[in-house]
Jmol script that loads the backbone (N, CA, C; Angstrom):
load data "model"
ATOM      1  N   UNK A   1      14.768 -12.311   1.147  1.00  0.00           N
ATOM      2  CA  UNK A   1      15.440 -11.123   0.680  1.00  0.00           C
ATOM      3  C   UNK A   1      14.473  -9.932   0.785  1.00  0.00           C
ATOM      4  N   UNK A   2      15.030  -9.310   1.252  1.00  0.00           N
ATOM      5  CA  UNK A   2      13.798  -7.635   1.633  1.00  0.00           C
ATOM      6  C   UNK A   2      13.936  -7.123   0.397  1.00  0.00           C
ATOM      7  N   UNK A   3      12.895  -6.645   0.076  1.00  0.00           N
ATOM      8  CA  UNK A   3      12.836  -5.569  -1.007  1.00  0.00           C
ATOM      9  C   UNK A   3      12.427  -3.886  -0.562  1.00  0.00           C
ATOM     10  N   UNK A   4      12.501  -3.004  -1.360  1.00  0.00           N
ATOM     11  CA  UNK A   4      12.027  -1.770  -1.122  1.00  0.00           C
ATOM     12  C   UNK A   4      10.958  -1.150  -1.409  1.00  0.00           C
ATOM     13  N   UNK A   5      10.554  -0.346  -1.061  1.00  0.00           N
ATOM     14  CA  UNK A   5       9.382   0.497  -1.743  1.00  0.00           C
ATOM     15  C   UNK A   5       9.748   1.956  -2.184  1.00  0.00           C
ATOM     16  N   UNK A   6       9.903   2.032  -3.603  1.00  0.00           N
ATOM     17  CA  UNK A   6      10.302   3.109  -4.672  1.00  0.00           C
ATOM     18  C   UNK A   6       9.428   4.171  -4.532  1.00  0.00           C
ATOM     19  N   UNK A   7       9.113   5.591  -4.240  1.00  0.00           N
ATOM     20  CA  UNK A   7       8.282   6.857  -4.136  1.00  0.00           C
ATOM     21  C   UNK A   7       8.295   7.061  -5.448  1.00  0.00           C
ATOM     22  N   UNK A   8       7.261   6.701  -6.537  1.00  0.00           N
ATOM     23  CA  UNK A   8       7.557   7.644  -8.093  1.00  0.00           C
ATOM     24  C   UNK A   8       7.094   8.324  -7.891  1.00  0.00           C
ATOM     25  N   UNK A   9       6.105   8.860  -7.123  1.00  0.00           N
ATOM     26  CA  UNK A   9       5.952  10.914  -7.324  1.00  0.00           C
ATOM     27  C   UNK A   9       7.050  11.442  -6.225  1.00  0.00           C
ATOM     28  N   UNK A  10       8.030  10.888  -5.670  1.00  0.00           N
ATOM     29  CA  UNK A  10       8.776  11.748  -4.928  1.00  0.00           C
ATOM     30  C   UNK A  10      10.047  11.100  -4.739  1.00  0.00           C
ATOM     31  N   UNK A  11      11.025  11.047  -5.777  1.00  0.00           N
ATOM     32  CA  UNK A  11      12.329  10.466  -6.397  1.00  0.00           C
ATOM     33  C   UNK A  11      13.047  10.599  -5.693  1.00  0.00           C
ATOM     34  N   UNK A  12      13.082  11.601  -4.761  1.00  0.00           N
ATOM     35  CA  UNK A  12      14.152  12.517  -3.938  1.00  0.00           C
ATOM     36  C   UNK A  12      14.402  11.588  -2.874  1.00  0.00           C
ATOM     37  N   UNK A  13      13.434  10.883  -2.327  1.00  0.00           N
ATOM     38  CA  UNK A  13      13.110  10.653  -0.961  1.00  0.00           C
ATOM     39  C   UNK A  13      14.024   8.629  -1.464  1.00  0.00           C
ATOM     40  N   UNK A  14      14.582   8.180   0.165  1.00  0.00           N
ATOM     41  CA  UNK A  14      15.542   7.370   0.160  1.00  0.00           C
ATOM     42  C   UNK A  14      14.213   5.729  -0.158  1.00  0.00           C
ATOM     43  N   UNK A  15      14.007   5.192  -0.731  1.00  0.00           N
ATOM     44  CA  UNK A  15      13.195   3.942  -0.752  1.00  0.00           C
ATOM     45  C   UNK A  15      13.162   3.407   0.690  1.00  0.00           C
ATOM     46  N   UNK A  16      12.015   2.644   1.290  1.00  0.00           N
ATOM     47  CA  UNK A  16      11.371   2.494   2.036  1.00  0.00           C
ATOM     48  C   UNK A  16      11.935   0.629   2.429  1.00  0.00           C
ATOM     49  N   UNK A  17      12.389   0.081   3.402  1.00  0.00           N
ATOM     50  CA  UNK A  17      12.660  -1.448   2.962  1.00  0.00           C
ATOM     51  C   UNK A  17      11.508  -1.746   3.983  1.00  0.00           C
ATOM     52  N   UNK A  18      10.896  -2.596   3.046  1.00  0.00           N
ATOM     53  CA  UNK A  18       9.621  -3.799   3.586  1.00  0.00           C
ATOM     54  C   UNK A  18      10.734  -5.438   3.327  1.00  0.00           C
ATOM     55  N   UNK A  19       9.713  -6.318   4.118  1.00  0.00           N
ATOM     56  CA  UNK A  19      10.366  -7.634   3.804  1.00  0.00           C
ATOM     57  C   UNK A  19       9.397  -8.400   2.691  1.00  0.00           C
ATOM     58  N   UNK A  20      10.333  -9.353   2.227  1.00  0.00           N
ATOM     59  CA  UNK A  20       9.861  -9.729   0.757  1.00  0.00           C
ATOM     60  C   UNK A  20       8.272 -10.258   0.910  1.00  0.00           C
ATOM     61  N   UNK A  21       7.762 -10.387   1.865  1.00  0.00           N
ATOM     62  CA  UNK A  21       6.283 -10.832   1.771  1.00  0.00           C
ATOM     63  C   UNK A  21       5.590  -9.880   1.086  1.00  0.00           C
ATOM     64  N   UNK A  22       6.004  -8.629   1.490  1.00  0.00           N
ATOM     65  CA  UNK A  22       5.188  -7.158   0.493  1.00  0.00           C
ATOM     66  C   UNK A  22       4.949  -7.462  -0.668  1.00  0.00           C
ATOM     67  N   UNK A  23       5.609  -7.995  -1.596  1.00  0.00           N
ATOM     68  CA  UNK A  23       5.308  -7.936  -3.085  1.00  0.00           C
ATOM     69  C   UNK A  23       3.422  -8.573  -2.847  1.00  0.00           C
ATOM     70  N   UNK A  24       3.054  -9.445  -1.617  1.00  0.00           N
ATOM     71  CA  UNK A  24       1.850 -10.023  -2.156  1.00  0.00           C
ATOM     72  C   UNK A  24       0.786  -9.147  -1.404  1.00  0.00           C
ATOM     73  N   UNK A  25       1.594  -8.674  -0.015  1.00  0.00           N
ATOM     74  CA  UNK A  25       1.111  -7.698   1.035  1.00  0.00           C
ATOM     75  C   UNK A  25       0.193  -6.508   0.221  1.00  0.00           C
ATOM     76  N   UNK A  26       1.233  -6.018  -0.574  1.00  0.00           N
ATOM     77  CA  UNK A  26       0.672  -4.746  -1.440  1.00  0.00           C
ATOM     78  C   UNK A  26      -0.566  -4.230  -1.972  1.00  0.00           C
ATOM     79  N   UNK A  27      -1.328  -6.171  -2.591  1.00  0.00           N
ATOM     80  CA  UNK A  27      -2.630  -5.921  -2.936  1.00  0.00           C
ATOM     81  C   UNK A  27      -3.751  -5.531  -2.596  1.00  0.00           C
ATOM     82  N   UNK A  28      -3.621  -5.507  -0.962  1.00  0.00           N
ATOM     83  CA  UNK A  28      -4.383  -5.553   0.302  1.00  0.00           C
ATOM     84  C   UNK A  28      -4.737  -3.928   0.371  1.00  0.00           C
ATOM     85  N   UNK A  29      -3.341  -3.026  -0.250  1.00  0.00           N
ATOM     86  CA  UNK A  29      -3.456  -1.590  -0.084  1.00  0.00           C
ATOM     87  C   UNK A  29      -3.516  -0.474  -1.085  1.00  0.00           C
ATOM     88  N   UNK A  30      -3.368  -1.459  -2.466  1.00  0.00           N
ATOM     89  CA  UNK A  30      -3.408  -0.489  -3.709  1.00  0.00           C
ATOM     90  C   UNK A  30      -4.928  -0.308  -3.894  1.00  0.00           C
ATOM     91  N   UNK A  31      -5.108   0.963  -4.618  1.00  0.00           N
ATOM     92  CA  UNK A  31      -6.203   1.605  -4.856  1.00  0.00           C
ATOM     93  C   UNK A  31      -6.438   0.766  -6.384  1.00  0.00           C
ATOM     94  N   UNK A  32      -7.868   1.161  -7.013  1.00  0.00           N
ATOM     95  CA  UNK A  32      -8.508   0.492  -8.061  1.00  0.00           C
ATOM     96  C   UNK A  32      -8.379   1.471  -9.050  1.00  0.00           C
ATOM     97  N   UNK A  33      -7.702   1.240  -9.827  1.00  0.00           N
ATOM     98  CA  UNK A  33      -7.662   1.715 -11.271  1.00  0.00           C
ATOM     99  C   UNK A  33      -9.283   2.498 -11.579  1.00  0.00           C
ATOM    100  N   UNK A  34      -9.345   3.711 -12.353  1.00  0.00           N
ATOM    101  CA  UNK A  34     -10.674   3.985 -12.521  1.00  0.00           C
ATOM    102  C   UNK A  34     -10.866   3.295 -14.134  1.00  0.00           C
ATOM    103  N   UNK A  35     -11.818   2.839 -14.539  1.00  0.00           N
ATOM    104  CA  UNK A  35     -12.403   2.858 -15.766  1.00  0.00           C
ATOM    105  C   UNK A  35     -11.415   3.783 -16.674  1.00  0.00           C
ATOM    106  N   UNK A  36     -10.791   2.607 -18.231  1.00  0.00           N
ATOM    107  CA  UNK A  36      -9.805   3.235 -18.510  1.00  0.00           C
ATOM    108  C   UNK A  36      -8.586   3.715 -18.180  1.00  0.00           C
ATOM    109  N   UNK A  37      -8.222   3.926 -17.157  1.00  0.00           N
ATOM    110  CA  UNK A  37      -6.912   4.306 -16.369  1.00  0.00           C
ATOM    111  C   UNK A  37      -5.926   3.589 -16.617  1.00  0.00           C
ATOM    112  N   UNK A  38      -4.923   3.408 -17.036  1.00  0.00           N
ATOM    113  CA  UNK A  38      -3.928   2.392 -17.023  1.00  0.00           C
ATOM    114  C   UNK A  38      -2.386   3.050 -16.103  1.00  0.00           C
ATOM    115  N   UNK A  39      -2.000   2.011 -15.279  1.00  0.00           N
ATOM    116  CA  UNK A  39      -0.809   2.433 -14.604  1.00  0.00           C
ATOM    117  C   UNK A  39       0.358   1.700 -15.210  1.00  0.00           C
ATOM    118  N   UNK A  40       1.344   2.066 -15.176  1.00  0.00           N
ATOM    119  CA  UNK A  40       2.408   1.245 -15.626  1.00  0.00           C
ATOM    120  C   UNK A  40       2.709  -0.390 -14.958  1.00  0.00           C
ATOM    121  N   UNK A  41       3.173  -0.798 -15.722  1.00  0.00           N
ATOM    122  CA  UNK A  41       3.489  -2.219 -15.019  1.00  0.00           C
ATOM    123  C   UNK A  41       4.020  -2.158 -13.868  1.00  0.00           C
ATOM    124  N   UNK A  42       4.227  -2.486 -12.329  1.00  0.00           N
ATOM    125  CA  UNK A  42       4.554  -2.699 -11.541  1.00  0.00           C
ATOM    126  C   UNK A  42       4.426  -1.284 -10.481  1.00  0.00           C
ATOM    127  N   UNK A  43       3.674  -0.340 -11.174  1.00  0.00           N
ATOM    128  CA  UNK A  43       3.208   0.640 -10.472  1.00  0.00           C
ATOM    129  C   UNK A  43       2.063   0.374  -9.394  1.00  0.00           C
ATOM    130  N   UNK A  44       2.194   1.113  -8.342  1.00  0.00           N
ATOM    131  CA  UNK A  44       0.645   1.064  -7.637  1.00  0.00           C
ATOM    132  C   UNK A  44       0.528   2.631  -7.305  1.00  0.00           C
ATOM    133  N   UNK A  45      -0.886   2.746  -6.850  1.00  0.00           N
ATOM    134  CA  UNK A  45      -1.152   3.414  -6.062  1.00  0.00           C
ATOM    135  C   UNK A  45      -2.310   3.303  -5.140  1.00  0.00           C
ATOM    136  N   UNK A  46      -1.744   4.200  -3.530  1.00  0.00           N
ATOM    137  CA  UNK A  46      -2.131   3.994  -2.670  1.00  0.00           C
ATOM    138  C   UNK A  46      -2.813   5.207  -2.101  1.00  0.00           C
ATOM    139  N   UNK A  47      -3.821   5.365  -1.605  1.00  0.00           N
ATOM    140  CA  UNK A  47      -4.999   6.535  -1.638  1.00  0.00           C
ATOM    141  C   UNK A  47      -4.676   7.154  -0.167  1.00  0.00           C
ATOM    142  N   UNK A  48      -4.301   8.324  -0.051  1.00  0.00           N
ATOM    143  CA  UNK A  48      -3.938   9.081   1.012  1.00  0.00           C
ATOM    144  C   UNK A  48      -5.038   9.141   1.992  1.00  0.00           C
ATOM    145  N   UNK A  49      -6.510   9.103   1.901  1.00  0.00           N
ATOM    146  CA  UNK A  49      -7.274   9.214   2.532  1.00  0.00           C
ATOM    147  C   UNK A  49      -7.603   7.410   3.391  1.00  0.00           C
ATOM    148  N   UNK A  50      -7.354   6.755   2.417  1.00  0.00           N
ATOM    149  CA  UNK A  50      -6.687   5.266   2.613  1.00  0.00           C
ATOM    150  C   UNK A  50      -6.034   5.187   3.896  1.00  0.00           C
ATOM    151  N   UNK A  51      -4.855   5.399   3.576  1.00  0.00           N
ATOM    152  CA  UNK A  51      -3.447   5.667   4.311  1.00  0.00           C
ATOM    153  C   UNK A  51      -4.058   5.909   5.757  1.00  0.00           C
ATOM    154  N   UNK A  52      -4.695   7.334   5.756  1.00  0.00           N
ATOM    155  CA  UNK A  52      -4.955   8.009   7.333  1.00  0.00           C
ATOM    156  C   UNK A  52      -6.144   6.823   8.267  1.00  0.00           C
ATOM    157  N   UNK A  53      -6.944   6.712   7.205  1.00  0.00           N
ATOM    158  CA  UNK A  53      -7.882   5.552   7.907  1.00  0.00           C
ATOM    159  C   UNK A  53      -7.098   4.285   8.271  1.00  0.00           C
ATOM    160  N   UNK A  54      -6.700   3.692   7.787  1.00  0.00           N
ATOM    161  CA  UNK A  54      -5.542   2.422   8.069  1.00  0.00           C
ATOM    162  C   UNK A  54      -4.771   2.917   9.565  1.00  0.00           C
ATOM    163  N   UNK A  55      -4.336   4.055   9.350  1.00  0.00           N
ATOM    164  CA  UNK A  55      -3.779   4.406  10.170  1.00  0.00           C
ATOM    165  C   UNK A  55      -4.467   4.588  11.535  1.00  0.00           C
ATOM    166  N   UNK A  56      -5.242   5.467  11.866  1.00  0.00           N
ATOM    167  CA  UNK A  56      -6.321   5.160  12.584  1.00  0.00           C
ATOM    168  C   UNK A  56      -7.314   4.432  13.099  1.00  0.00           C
ATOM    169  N   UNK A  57      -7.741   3.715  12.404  1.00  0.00           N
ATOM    170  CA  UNK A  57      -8.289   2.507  12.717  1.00  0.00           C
ATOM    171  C   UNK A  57      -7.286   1.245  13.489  1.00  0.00           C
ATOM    172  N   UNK A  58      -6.071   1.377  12.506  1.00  0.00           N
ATOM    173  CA  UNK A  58      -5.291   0.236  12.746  1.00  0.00           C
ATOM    174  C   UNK A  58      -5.180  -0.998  12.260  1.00  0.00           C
ATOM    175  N   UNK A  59      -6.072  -0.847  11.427  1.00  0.00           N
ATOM    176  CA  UNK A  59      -6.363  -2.066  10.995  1.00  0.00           C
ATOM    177  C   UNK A  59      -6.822  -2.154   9.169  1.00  0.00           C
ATOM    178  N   UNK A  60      -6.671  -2.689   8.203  1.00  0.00           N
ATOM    179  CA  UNK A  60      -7.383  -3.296   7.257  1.00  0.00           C
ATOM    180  C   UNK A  60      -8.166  -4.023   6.950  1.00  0.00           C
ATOM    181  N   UNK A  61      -9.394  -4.088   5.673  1.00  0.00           N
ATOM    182  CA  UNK A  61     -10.459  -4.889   5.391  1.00  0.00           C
ATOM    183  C   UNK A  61     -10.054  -5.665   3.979  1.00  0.00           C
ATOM    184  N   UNK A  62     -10.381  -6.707   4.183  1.00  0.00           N
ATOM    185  CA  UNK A  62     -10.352  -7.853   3.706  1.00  0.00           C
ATOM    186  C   UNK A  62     -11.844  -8.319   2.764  1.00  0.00           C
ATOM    187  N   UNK A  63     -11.906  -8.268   1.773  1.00  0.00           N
ATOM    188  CA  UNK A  63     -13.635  -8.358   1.449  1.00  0.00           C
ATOM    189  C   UNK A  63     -13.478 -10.263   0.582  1.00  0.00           C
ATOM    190  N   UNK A  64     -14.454 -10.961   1.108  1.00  0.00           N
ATOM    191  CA  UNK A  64     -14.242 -12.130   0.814  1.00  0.00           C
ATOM    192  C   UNK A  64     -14.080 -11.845  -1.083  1.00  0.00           C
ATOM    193  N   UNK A  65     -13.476 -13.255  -1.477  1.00  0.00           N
ATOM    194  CA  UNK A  65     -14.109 -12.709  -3.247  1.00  0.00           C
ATOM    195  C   UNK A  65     -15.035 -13.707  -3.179  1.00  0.00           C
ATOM    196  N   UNK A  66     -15.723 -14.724  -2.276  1.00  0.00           N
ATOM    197  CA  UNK A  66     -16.959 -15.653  -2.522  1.00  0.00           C
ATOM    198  C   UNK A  66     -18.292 -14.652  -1.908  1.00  0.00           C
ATOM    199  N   UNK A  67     -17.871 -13.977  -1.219  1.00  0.00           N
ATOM    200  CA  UNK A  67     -19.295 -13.268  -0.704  1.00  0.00           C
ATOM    201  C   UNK A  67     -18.853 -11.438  -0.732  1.00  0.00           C
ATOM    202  N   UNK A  68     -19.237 -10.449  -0.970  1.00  0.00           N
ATOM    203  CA  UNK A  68     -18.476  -8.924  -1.376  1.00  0.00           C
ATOM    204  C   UNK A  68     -18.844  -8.631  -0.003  1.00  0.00           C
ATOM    205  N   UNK A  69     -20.504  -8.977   0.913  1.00  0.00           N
ATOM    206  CA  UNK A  69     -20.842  -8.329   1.921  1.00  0.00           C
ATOM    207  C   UNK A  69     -20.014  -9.225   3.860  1.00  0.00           C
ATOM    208  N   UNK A  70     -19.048 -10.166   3.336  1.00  0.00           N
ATOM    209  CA  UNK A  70     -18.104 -10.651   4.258  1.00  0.00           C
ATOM    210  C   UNK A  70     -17.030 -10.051   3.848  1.00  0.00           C
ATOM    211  N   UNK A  71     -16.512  -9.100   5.427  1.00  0.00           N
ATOM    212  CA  UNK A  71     -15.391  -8.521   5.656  1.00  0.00           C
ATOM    213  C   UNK A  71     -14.611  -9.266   6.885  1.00  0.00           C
ATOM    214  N   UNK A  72     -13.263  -9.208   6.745  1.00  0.00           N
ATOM    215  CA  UNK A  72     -12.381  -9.778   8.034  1.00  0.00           C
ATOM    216  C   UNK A  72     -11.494  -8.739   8.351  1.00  0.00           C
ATOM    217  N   UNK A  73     -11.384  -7.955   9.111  1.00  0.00           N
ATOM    218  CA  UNK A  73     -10.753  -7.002   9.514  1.00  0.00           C
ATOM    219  C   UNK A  73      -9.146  -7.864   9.868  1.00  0.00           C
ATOM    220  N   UNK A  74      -8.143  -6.810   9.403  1.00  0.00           N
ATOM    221  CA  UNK A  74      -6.964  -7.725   9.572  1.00  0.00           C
ATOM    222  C   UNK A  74      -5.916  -6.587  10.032  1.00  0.00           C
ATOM    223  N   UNK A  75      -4.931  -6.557  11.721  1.00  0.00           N
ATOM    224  CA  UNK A  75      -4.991  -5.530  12.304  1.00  0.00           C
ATOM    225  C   UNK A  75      -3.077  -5.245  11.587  1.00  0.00           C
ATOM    226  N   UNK A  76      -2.769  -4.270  10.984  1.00  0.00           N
ATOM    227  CA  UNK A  76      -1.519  -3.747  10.425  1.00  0.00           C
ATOM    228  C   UNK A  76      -0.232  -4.314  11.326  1.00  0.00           C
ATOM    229  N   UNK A  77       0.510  -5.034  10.465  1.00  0.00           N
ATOM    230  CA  UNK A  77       1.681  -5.618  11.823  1.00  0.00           C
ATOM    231  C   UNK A  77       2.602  -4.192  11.468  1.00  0.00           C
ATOM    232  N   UNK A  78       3.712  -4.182  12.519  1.00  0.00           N
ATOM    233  CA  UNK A  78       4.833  -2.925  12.592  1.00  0.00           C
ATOM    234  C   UNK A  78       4.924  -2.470  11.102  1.00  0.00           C
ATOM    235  N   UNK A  79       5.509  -3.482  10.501  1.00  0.00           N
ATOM    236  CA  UNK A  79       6.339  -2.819   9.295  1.00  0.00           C
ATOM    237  C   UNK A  79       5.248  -2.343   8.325  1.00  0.00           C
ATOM    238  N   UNK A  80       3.906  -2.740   8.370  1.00  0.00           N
ATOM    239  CA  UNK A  80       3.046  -2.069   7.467  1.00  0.00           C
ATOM    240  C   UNK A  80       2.783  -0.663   8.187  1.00  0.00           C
ATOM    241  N   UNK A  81       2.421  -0.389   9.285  1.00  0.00           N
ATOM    242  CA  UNK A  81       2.213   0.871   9.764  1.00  0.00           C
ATOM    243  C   UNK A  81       3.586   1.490   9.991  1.00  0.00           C
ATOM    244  N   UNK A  82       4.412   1.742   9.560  1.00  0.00           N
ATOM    245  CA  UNK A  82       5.991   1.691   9.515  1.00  0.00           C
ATOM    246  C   UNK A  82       5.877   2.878   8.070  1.00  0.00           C
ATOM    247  N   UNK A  83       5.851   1.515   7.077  1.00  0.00           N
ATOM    248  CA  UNK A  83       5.193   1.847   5.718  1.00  0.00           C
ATOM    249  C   UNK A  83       4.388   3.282   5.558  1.00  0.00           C
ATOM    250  N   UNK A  84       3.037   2.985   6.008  1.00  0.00           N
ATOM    251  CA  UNK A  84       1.853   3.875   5.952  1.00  0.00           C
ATOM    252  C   UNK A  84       2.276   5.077   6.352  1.00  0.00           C
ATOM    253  N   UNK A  85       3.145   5.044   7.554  1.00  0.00           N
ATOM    254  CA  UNK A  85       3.366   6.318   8.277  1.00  0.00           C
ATOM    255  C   UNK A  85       4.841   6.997   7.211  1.00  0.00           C
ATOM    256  N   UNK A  86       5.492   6.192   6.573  1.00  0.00           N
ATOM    257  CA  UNK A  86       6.360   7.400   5.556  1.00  0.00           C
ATOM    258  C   UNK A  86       5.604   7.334   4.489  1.00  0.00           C
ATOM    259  N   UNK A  87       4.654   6.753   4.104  1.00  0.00           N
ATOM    260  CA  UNK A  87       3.685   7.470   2.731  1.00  0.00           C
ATOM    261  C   UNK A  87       3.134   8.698   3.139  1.00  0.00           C
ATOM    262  N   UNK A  88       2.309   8.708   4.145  1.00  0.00           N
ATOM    263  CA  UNK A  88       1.424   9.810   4.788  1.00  0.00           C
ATOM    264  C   UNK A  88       2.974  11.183   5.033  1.00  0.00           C
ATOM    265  N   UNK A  89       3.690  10.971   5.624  1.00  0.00           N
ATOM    266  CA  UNK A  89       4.645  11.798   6.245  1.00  0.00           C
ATOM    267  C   UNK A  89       5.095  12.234   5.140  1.00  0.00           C
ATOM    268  N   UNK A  90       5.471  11.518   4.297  1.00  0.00           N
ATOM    269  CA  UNK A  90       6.540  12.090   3.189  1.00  0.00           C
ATOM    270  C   UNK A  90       5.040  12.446   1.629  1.00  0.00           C
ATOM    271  N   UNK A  91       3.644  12.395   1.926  1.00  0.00           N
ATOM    272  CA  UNK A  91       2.738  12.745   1.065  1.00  0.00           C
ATOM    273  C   UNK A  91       2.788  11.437  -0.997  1.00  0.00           C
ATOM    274  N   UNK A  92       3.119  10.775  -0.800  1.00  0.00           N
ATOM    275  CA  UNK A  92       3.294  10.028  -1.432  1.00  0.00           C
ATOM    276  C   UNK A  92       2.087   8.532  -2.098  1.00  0.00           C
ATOM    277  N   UNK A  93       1.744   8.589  -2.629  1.00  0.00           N
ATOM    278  CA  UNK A  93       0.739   8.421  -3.303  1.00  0.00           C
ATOM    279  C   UNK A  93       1.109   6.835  -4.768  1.00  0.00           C
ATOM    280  N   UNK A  94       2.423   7.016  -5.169  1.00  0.00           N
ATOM    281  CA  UNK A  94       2.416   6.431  -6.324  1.00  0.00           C
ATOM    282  C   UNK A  94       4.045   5.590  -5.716  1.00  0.00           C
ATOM    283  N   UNK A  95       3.689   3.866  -5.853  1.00  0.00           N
ATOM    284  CA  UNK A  95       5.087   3.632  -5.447  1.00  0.00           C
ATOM    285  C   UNK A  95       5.217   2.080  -6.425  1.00  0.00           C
ATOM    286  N   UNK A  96       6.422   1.843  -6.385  1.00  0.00           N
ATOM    287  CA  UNK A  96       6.403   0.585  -7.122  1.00  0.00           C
ATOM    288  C   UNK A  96       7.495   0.142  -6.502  1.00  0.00           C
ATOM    289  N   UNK A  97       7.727  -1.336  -6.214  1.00  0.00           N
ATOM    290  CA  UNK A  97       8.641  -2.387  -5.583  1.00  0.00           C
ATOM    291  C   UNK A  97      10.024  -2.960  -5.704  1.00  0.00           C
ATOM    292  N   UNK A  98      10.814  -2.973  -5.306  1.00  0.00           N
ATOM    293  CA  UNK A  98      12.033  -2.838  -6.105  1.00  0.00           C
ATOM    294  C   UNK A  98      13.063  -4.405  -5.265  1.00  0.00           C
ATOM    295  N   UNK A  99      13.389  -4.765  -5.694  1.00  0.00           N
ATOM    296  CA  UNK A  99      14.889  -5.997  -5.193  1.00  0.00           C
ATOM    297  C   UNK A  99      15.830  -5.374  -4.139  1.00  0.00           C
TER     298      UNK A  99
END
end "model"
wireframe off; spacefill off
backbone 0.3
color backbone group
């Protein structure tokens, strides 16, 4: 079952459909909470400067959690650069996942 991707800083705009693997996909691209920060439950956010590099490059990093200085570069299939390109286009920053 596909799910969507909800714009909360930009309500206006029509939700985004990813396929249901995203819910785990997502972690790969949300940004880190700062010290103290709390986001709402099922909120993310995703770092615009993020976004353009992903985009450019083409690809994502992967950082082992047994070793921090092993990276696996892992190259964006369609629907993630699909994704990336209406965050960046439509300036969007804050999204959460929807059924």
């Amino acid at each position: 079952m596909p799910v969507t991707v909800v714009a909360v800083d930009r309500p206006e705009l029509a939700p985004f459909p990813m396929p249901e693997r995203f819910r785990t996909e997502i972690a790969y691209f949300m940004s880190t909470p700062a010290d103290g920060e709390h986001w709402p439950a099922g909120e993310y956010r995703v770092s615009a400067s993020d976004v353009r590099t992903w985009l450019e490059e083409g690809v994502f990093r992967l950082v082992s959690p047994l070793d921090s200085a092993a990276q696996a570069e892992i190259e964006l299939s369609e629907e993630q650069e699909a994704w990336l390109e209406w965050m960046l286009a439509n300036q969007v920053e804050r999204i959460r996942i929807a059924s």
